[in-house]
Structure formats: structure tokens, C-alpha cells
N, C-alpha and C positions, 0 to 999 in steps of 0.2 A: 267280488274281486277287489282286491287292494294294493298298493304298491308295496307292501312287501312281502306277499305272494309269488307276484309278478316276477320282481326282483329275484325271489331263489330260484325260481326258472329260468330268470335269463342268465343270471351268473351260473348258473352249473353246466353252460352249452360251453362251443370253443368258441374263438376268435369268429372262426370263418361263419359258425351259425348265431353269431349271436346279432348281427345288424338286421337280418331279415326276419327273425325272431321278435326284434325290439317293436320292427314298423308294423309287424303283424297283431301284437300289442297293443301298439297304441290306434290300431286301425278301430279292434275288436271292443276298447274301451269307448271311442266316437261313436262306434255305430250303436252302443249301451247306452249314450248320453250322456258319459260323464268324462267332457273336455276337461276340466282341472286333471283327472288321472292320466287320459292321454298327453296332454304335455308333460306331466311328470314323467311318464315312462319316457316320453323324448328323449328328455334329460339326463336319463342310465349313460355313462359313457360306457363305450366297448373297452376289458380288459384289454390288458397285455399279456403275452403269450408265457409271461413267468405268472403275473396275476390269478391267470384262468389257471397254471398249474398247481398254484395255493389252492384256490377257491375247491379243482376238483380233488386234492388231497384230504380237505376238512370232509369232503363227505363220504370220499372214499376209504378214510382211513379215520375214523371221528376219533378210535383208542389213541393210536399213536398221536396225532394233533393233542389228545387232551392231557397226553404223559409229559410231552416236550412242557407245554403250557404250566404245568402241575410243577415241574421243574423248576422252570421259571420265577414263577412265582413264589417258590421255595425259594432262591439264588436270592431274589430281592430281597424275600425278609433277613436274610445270612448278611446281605451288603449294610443293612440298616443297623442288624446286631453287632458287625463288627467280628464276625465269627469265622476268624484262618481255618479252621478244620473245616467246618461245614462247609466255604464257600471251595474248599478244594475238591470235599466230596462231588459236593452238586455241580461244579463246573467239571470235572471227569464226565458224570451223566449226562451235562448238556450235549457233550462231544458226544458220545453215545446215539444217544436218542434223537441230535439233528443227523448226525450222518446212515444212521437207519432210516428216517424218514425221505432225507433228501433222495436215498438211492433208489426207495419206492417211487416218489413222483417221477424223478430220469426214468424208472422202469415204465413208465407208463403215459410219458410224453418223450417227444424230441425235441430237444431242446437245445439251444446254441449256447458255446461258450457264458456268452453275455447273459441269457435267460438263466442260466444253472446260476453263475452268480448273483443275482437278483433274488432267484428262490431262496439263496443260503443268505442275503444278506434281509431278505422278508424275516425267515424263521429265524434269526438271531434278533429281529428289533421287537419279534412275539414274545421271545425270552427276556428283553430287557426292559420291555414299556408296557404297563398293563391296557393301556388301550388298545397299541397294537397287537394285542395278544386276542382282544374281544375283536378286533377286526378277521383276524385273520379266524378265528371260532368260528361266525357268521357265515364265513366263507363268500362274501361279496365285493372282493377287490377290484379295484379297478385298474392299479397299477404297484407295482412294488414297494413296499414300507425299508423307510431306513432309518436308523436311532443313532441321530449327530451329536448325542454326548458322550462321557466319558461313565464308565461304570466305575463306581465307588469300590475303592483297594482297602483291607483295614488297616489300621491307623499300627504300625510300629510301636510295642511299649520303649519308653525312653530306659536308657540303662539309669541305674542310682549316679549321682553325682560322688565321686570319690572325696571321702574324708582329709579333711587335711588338719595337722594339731597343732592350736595355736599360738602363736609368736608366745616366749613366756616374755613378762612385764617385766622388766631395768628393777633389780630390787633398790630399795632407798636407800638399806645399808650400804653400799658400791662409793668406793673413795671417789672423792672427787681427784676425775682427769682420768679415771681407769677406767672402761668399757667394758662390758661381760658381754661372752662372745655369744651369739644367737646359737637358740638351742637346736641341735641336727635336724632336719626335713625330714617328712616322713618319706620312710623306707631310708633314711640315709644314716651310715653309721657317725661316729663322733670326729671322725676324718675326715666328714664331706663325701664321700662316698655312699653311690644307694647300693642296698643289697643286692642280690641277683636278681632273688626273684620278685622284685619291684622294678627291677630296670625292664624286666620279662614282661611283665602285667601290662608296662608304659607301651614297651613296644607293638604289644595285643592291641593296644586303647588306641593307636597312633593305625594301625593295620585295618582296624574295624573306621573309622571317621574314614580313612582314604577311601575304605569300602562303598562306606554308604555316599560320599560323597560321587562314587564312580557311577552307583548306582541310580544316584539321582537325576545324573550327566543322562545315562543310558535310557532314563524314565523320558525325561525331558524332550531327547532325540526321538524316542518312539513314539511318544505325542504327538510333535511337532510332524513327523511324517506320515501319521497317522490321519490327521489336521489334514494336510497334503491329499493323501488318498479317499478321504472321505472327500473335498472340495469338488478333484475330480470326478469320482461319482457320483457326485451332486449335477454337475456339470454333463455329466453324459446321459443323465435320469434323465435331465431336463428334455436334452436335446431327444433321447429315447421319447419320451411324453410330447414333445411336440412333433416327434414324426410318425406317432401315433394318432392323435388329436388330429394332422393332417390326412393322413389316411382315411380314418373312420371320414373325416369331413367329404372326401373323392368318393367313397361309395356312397355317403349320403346323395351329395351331389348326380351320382350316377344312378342312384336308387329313385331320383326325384325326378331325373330326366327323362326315365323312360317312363315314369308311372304321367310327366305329359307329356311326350310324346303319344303315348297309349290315348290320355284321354284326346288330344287334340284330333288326331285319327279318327275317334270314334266321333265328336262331334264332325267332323269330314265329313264321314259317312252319312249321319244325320242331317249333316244340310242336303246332300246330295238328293236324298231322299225326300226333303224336305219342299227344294226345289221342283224334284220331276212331281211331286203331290201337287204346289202349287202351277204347276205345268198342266197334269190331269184336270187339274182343277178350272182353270182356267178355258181350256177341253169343253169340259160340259156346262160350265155358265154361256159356251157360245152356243153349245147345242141349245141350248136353255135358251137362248133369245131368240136364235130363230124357230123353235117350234112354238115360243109365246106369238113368234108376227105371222106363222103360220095358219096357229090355230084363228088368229082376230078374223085374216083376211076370207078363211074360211067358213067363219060364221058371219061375217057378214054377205058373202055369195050368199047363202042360204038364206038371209033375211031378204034378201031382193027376192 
């Protein structure tokens, strides 16, 4: 038996079986002789109830898990190449394939608001971190994964910079005190007027910058609020995780008290017993003395 044997046993039970599970473990590895493993099984913290629903998805559903996964790791290499078409194909799939799977785990646990978002924000950080993707494979979570950076957008090709035709040079011939007048701008006719459809193109060119510039505004805000809802989440994980860590600590604590309570009992009982022996006992070392002063007095009768 090894600890990571152990381990895929006790991660595949629930919540409510897995404390009594752990101390049963690490009882069975004591009485084997080999305390280094029993503390380590100690050590397993009890999932959380979105956790355990990951962990029992990986094993009850190993295709799906490995299709999300597969996805994923496709979406990465599309983020690195830079590739709009691919990353739109595969992130359609992601949709797919997380809300297929999410619906099996809800089929097959009960799960509260808070836990369902936990699950969808686990299987979105398998999608985007290859660690978390081998964690959640494993199927040994203890608590919910979440992925606090930004995924990589591809990079916008820049438009060409529009041509412009250069100033012509003051010829030398030009009388002195006369100036020659600058030759028309492009798209401008010899009147100083641009043509239509250069004033058209301008106003494209002028349409698209406000664009992207809006869009940038839009980028920024959705980050920034994003930034926001991620914080919070962080914030309520936490608080989720230490009222978890608390918990598990109350049944330890109450899994500890009764196991001495139990023994203290039993040593009770054992003194009591121990006492009325030393009581019996006590009994016949008198009987014991007076039939030694018995037996003397009697054999000396008889030597008279």
C-alpha cells in the first residue's frame, strides 16, 4: 500500500465518507508499521463538495474529461499560433463540451448555486492551464481550481499606412520673389479639393480608429471588471476553504474525542477490574497468612 493508492480511494468517496475513510487509513497503515505513511494519509485534506464533483466526473466520465482536456490543449496551441479561425472554432467546442459535461456532473450530484460555479470555473482553468488540466485528469482535488490570468486574444494585423506623394522641390529655375504653388495632396484636385472618393476612404479611416479605439475602451472596462469578479472570487474561495478547513478540523476534533472518550472508558473499566483483582488478591495473601500461622501452630502441637 502506498499513498497514492490510498489517495485514489479516498478521493473518489463524498465529502461525508471521506474523514472516516482517511482515519480508517491511516489507522490500517499504523498497525502495518509504517507511521511515515500514516501521517501522510493524515495529511489528505477532505474535498469540497464541488472538488469531490470533479474528481467523481474524471472517473465517471474519463471520455468526456479527456475530450474537454483535448480541446483545451488544442485552444492553447491556437493562443500561441495566433490563429482567429482556430481559436474561434475550438472555443465554440469549449462551449460544447464544458456544458455537456457540467450537466452530467449537476446529473449526478446536488449541488448548490456556489458548487455548480466552482465546477464550471474548475473546468474552465483545465482548459486554460496545463497543470490544472493534469489535476483535474488525476481526479484528486481537494478544492476548486481557478485561472487568474487573462487568455491571450490574437494580435490584430495593422492596416498599411496610407501613401502620401511627396512635396515636389522649389525648381531653381523660379524667378526670384515668385513662389510656385505646392503641388495638389493626394486625392486633391488642383483647386485644393479632394475627390469624393478620397474624402470617402478618409471618412472609413476616421470610422474604423473611433472603432477600435471604442473597442479598446470596451476591452479595458471588461478586464477591469473582470479583475473585480475574479478578486471576488478569490475572496469568497478563500473564505469557502477556510470554512471548510474549519469543518473538516470539528469532525477531526470530534472523531478524536470520542475515539478518547472510548479509550479512557475502557481504561475505567480496566482499573476497576484491576482494583477488585488487587482486592481478591489481597483476599488470599490473608488467607495465605493465616493458614501459614496455622499450619506452624499445628505442627508444633504435634511435636509436643
Amino acid at each position: 500500500m502506498d499513498l497514492d493508492e490510498v489517495a485514489d480511494r479516498l478521493y473518489g468517496l463524498s465529502p461525508p465518507e471521506f474523514t472516516a475513510a482517511r482515519t480508517a487509513e491511516a489507522r490500517a497503515a499504523r498497525d502495518a508499521g509504517d507511521a511515515g505513511l500514516a501521517r501522510e494519509i493524515a495529511k489528505l485534506r477532505k474535498p469540497t463538495v464541488s472538488a469531490a464533483a470533479v474528481n467523481r466526473a474524471a472517473r465517471a466520465h474519463p471520455g468526456e474529461v479527456a475530450e474537454l482536456l483535448e480541446v483545451g490543449e488544442r485552444l492553447r496551441a491556437a493562443w500561441q499560433e495566433q490563429d482567429p479561425g482556430a481559436l474561434a472554432e475550438l472555443t465554440r467546442r469549449r462551449g460544447e463540451v464544458t456544458g455537456r459535461l457540467g450537466r452530467l456532473v449537476r446529473q449526478e450530484s446536488e449541488l448548490s448555486a456556489a458548487a455548480t460555479a466552482e465546477v464550471e470555473q474548475t473546468l474552465d482553468a483545465a482548459v486554460v492551464d496545463a497543470g490544472a488540466a493534469e489535476q483535474v485528469r488525476r481526479g484528486r482535488l481537494a478544492r476548486p481550481l481557478a485561472y487568474s490570468g487573462f487568455a491571450p486574444a490574437p494580435t490584430p494585423r495593422e492596416r498599411p499606412a496610407r501613401k502620401t506623394r511627396p512635396e515636389p522641390e522649389p525648381e531653381g529655375g523660379e524667378r526670384a520673389g515668385r513662389k510656385k504653388k505646392p503641388a495638389p495632396g493626394p486625392g486633391e484636385r488642383a483647386g485644393g479639393k479632394r475627390k469624393p472618393e478620397d474624402e470617402a476612404a478618409a471618412a472609413r479611416a476616421r470610422e474604423e480608429d473611433e472603432a477600435a479605439a471604442a473597442r479598446a475602451r470596451e476591452e479595458e472596462e471588461a478586464a477591469a471588471a473582470r479583475a473585480r469578479e475574479e478578486e471576488a472570487a478569490r475572496k469568497a474561495r478563500e473564505r469557502a476553504e477556510a470554512q471548510a478547513a474549519h469543518r473538516e478540523w470539528q469532525e477531526a476534533l470530534e472523531t478524536a474525542q470520542r475515539d478518547f472518550d472510548e479509550r479512557a472508558a475502557k481504561v475505567e473499566r480496566l482499573e476497576r477490574k484491576l482494583a477488585k483483582a488487587r482486592r481478591r488478591l489481597d483476599d488470599s495473601g490473608n488467607r495465605l497468612e493465616v493458614a501459614r500461622r496455622e499450619e506452624r501452630q499445628a505442627r508444633r502441637r504435634l511435636d509436643q
